[in-house]
DSSP file (Angstrom, degrees, kcal/mol; ACC not computed):
  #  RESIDUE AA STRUCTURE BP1 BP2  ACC     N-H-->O    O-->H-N    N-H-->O    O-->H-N    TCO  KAPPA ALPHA  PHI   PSI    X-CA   Y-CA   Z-CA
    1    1 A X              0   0    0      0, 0.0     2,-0.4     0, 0.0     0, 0.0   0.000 360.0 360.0 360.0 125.4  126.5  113.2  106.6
    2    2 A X        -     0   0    0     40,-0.0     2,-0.3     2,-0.0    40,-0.0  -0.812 360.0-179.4 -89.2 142.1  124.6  114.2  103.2
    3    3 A X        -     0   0    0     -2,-0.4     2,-0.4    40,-0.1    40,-0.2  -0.997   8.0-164.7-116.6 132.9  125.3  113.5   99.8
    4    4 A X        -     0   0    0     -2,-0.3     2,-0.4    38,-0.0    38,-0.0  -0.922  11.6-161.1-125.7 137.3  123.4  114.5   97.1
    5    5 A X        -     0   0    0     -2,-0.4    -2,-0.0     4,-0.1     2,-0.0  -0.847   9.9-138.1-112.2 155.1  123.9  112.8   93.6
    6    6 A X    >>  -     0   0    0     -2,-0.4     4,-2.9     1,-0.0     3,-2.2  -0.219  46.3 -78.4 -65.9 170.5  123.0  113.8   90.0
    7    7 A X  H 3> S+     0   0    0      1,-0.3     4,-2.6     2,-0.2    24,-0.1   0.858 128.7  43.0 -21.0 -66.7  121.6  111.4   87.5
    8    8 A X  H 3> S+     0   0    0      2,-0.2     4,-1.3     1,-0.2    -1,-0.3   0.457 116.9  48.7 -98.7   2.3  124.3  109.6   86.4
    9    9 A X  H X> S+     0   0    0     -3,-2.2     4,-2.1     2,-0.2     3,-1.0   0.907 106.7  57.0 -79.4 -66.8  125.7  109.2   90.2
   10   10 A X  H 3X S+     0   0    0     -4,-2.9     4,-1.4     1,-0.3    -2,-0.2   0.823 109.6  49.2 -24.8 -65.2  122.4  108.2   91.1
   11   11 A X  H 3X S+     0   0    0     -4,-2.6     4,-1.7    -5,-0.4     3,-0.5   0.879 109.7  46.3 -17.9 -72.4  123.1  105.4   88.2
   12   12 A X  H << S+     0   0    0     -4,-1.3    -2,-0.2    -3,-1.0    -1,-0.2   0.753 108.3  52.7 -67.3 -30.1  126.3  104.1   89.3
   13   13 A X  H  < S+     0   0    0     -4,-2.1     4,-0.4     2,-0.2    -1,-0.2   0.713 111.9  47.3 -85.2 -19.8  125.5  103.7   92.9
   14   14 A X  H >X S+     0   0    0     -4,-1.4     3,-1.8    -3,-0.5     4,-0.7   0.961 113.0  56.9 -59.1 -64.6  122.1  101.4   91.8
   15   15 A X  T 3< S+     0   0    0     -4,-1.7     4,-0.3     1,-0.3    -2,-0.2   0.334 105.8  42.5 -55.8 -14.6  124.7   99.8   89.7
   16   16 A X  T 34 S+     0   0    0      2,-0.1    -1,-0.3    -5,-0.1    -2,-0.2   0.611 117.2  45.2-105.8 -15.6  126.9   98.9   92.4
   17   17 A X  T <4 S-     0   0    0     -3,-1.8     2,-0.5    -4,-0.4    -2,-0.2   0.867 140.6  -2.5 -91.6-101.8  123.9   97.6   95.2
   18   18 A X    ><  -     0   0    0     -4,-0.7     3,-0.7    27,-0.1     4,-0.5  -0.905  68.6-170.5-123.4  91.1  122.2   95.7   92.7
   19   19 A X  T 3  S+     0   0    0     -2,-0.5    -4,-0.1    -4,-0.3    -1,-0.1   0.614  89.6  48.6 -56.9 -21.9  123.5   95.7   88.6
   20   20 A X  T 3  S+     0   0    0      1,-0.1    -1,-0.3    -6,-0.1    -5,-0.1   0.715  84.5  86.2 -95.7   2.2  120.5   94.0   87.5
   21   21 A X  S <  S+     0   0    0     -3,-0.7    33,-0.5    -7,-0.1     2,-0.3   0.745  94.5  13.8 -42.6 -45.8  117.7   95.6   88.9
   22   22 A X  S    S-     0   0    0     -4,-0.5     2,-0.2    -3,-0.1    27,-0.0  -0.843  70.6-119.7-132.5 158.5  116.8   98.3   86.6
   23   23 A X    >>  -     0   0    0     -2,-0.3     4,-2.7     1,-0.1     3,-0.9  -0.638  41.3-108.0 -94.8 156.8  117.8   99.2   82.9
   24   24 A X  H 3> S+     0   0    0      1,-0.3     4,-1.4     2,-0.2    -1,-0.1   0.854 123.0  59.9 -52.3 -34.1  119.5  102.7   82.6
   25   25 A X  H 3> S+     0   0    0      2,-0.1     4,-1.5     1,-0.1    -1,-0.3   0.758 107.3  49.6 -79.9 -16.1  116.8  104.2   81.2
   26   26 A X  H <> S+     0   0    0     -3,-0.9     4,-2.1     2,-0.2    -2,-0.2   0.918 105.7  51.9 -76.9 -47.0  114.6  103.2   84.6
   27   27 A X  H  X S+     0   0    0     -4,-2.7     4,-1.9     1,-0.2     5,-0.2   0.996 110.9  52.4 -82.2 -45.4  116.7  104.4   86.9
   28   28 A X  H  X S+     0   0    0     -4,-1.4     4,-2.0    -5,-0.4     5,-0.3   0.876 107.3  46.9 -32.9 -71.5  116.6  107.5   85.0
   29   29 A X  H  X S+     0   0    0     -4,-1.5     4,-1.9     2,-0.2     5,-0.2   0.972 118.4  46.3 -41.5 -83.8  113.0  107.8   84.9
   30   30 A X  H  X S+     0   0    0     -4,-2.1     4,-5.3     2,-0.2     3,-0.3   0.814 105.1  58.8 -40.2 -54.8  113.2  107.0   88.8
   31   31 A X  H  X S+     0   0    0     -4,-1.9     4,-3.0     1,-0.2     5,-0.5   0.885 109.7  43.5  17.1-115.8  115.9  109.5   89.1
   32   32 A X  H  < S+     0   0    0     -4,-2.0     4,-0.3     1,-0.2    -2,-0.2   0.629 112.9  58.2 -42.6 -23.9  113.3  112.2   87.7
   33   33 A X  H  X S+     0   0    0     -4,-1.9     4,-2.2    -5,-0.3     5,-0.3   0.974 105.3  42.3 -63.4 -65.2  110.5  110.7   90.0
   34   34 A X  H >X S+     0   0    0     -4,-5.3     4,-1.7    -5,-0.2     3,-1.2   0.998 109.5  58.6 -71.2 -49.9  111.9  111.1   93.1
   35   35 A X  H 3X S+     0   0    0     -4,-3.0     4,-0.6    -5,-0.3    -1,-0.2   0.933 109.8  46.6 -62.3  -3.8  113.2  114.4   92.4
   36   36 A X  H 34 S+     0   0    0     -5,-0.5    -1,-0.2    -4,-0.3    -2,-0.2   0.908 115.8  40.9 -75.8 -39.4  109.8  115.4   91.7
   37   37 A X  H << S-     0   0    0     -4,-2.2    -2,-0.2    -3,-1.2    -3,-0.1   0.762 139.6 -10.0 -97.7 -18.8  108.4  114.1   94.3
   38   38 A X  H ><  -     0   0    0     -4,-1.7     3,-1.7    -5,-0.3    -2,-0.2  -0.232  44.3-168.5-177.4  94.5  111.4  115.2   97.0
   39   39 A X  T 3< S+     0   0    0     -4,-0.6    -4,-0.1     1,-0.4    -3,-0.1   0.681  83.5  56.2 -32.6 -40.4  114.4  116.4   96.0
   40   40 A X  T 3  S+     0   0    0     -5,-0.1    -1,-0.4   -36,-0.0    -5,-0.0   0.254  76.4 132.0 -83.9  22.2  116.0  116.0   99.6
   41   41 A X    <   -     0   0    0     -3,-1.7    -3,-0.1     1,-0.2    -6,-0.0  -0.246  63.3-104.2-107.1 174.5  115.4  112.5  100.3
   42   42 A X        -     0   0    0      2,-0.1     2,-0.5     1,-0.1    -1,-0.2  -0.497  31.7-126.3 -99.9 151.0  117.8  109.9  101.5
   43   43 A X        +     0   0    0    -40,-0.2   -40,-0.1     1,-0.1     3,-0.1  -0.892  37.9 167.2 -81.8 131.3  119.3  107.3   98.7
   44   44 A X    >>  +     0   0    0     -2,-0.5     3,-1.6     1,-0.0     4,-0.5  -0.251   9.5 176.6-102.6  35.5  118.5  104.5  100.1
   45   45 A X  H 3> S+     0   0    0      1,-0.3     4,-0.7     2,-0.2   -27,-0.1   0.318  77.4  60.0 -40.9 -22.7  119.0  101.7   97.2
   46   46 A X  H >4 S+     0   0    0     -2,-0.4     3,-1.1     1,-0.2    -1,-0.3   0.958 112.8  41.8 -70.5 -32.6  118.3   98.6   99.1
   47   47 A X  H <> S+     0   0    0     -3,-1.6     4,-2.2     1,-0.3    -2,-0.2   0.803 108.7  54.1 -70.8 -46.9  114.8  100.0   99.8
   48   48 A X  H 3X S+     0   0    0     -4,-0.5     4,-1.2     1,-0.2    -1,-0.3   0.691 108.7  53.5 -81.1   2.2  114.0  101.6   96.3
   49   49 A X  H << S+     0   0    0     -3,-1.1    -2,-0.2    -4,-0.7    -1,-0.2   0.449 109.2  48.3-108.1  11.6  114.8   98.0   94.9
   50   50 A X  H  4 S+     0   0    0     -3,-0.1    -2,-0.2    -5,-0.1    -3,-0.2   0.739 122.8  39.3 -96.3 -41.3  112.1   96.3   97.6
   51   51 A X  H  < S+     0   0    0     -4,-2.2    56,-1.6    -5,-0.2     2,-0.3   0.646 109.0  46.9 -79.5 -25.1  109.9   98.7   96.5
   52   52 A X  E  <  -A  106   0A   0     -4,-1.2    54,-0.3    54,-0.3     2,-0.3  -0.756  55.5-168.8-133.2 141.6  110.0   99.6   92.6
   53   53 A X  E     -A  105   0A   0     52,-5.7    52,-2.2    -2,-0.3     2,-0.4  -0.989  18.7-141.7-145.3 152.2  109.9   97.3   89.8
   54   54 A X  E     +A  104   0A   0    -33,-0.5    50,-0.2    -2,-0.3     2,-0.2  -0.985  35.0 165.5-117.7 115.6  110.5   97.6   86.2
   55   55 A X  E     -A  103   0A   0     48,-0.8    48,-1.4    -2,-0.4     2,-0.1  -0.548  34.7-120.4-118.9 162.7  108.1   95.3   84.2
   56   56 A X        -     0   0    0     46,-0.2    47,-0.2    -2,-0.2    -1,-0.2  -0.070  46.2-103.1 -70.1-173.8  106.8   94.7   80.5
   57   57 A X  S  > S+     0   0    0     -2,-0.1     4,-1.0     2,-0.1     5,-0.2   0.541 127.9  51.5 -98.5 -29.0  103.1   95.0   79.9
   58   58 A X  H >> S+     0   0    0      2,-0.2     3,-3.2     1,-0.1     4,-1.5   0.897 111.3  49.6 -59.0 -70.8  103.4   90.5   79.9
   59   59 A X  H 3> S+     0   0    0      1,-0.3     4,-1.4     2,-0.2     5,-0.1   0.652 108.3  51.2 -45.2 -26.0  105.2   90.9   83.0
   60   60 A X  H 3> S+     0   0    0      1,-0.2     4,-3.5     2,-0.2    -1,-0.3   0.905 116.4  38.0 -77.8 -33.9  102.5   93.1   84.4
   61   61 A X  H << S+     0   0    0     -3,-3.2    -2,-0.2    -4,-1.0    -1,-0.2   0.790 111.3  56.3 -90.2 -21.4   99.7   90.9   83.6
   62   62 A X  H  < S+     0   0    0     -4,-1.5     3,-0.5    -5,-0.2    -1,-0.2   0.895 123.6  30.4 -76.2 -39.1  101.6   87.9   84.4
   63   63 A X  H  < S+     0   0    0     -4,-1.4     2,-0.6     1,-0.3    -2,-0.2   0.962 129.7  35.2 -81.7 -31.2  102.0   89.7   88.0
   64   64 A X  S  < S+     0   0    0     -4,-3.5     4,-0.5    -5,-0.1    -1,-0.3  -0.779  72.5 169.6-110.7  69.6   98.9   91.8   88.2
   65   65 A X    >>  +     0   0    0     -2,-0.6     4,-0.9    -3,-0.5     3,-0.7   0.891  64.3  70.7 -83.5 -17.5   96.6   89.4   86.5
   66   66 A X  G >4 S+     0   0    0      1,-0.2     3,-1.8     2,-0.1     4,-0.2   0.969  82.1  73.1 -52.0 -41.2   93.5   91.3   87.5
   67   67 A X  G >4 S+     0   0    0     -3,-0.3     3,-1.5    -7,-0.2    -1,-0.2   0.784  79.7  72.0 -56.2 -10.1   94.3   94.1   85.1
   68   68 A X  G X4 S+     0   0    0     -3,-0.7     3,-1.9    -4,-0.5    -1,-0.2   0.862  88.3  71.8 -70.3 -42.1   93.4   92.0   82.0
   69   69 A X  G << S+     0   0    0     -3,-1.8    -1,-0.3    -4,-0.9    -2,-0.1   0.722  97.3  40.6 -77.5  18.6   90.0   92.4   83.2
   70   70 A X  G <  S+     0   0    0     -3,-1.5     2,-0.3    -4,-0.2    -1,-0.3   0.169  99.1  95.7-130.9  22.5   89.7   95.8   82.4
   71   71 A X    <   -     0   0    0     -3,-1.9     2,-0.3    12,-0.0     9,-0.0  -0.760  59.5-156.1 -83.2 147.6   91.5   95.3   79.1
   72   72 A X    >   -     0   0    0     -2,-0.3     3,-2.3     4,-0.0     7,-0.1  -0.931   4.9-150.0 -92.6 106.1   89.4   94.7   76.1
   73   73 A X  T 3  S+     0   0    0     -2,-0.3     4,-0.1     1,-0.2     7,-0.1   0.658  89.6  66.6   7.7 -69.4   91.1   92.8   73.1
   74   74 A X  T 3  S+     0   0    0      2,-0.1    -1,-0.2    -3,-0.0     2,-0.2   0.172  90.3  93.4 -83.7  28.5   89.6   94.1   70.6
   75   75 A X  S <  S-     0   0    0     -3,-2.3     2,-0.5     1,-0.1     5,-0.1  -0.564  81.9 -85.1 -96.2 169.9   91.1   97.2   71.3
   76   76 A X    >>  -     0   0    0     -2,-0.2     3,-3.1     1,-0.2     4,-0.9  -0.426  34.0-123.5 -90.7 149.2   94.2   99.1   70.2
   77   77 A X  H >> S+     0   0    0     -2,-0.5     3,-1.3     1,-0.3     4,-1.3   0.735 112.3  60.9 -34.0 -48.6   97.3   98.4   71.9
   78   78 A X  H 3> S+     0   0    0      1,-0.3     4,-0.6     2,-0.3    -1,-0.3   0.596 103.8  51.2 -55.2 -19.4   97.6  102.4   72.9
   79   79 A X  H <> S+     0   0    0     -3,-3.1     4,-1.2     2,-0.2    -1,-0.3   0.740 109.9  52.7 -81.7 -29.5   94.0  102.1   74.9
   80   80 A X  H <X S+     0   0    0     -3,-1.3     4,-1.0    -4,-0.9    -2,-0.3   0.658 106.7  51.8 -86.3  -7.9   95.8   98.9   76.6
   81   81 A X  H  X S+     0   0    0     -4,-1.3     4,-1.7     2,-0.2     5,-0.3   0.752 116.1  42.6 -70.0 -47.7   99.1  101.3   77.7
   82   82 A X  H  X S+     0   0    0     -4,-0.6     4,-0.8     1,-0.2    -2,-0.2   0.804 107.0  55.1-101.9  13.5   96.8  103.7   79.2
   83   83 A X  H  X S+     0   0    0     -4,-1.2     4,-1.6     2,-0.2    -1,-0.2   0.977 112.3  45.4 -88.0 -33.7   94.7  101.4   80.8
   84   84 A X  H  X S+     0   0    0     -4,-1.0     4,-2.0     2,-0.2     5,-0.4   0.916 109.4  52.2  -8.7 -69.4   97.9   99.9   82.6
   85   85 A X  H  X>S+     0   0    0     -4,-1.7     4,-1.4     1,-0.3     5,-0.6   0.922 113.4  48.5 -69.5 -49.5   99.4  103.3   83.6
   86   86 A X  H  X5S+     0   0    0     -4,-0.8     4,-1.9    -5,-0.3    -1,-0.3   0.987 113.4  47.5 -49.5 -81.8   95.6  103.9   85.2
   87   87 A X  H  X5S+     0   0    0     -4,-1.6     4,-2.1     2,-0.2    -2,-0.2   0.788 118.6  39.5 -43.2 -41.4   95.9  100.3   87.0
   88   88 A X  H  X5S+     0   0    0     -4,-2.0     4,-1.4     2,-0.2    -2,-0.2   0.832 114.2  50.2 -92.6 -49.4   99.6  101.1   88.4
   89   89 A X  H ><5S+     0   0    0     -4,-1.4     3,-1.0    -5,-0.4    -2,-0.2   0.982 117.7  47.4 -59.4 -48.0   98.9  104.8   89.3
   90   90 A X  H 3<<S+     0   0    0     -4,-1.9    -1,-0.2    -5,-0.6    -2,-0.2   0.945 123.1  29.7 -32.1 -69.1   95.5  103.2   91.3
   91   91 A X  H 3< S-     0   0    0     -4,-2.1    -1,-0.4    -5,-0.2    -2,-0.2   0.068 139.1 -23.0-107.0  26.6   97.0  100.7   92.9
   92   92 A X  S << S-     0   0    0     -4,-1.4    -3,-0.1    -3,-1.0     2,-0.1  -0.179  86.5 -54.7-109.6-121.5  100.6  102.3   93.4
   93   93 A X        -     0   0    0     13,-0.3    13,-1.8    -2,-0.1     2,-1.0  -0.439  37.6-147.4-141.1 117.5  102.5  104.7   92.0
   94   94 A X        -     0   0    0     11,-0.2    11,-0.2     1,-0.2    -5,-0.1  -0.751  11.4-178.1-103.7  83.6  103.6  104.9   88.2
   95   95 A X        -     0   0    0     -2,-1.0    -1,-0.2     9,-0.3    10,-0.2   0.496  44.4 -93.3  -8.9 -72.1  106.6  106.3   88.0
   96   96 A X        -     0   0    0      8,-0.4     8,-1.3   -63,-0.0     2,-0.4  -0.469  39.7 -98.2 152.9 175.9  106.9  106.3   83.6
   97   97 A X        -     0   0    0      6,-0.3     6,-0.1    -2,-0.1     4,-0.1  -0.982  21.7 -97.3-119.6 155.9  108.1  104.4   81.5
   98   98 A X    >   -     0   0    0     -2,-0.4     3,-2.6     1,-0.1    -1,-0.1   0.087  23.7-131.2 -49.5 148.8  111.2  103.3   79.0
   99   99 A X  T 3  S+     0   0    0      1,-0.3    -1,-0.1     2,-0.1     0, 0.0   0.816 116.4  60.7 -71.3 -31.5  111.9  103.9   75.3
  100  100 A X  T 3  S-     0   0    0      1,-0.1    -1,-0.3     0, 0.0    -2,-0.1   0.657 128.6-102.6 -91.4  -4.8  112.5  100.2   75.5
  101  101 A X  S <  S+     0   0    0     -3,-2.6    -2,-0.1     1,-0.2    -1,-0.1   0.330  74.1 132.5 102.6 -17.2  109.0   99.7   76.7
  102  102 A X        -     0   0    0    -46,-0.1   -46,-0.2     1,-0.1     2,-0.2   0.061  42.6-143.7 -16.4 155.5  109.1   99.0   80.7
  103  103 A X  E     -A   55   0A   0    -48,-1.4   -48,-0.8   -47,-0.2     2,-0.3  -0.755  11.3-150.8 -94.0 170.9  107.0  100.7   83.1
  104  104 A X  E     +A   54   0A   0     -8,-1.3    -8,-0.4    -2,-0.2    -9,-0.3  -0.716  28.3 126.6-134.9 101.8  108.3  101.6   86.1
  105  105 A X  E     -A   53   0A   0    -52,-2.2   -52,-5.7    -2,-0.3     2,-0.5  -0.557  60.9 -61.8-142.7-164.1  106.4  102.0   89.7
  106  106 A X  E     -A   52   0A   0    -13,-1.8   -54,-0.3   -54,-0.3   -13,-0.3  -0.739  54.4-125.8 -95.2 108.3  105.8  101.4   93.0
  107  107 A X              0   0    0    -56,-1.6    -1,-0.1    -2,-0.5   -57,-0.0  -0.185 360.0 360.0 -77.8 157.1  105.0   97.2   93.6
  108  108 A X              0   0    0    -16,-0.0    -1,-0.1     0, 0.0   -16,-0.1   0.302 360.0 360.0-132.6 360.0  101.7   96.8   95.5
C-alpha cells in the first residue's frame, strides 16, 4: 500500500515519530528536498531522522570541527555560510537551510 503526503502531512507524521527532531521550517526544507530529488519515495521517518540533522553553524563546528579550518576569521560572516554549505554539500548532502538559521543535511 502507497501513500503519498503533502507538506504539511509530511509535518505531522515527523511530528508524531519523533516531535523534537526537526523545526517546522526543516522538515519543510526536507519536504522540498526529497521531492526534488524523488518524488516517489517511501516515507520512512525513522530513517530520515538517522540520517539528517538540523544544526547551527556552532553546532556544526562543534560536530564537524575540521571545517574551521577552512574558515578564516577575519572574514565576513556571509563567506563563513558559504564555506559551510561547500563543506556539507562535499562531505554529504545540503539540503538548505531555515529562516531561523539551521542548516539542514545529510550527517556524514
Amino acid at each position: 500500500m502507497k501513500m503519498t503526503l503533502n507538506k504539511d502531512q509530511f509535518r505531522f507524521q515527523m511530528d508524531q515519530v519523533r516531535p523534537n527532531q526537526f523545526s517546522y521550517e526543516a522538515l519543510g526544507t526536507l519536504f522540498d528536498y526529497f521531492e526534488e530529488i524523488d518524488a516517489t519515495m517511501e516515507f520512512d521517518p525513522i530513517a530520515i531522522c538517522c540520517e539528517y540533522a538540523e544544526m547551527t553553524m556552532d553546532e556544526i563546528f562543534k560536530a564537524y570541527p575540521d571545517v574551521m579550518d577552512l574558515i578564516d576569521m577575519d572574514r565576513p560572516r556571509e563567506s563563513t555560510y558559504s564555506i559551510v554549505v561547500d563543506y556539507l554539500n562535499d562531505n554529504g548532502s545540503y539540503c538548505g537551510d531555515t529562516p531561523q538559521g539551521t542548516f539542514v543535511f545529510l550527517q556524514f
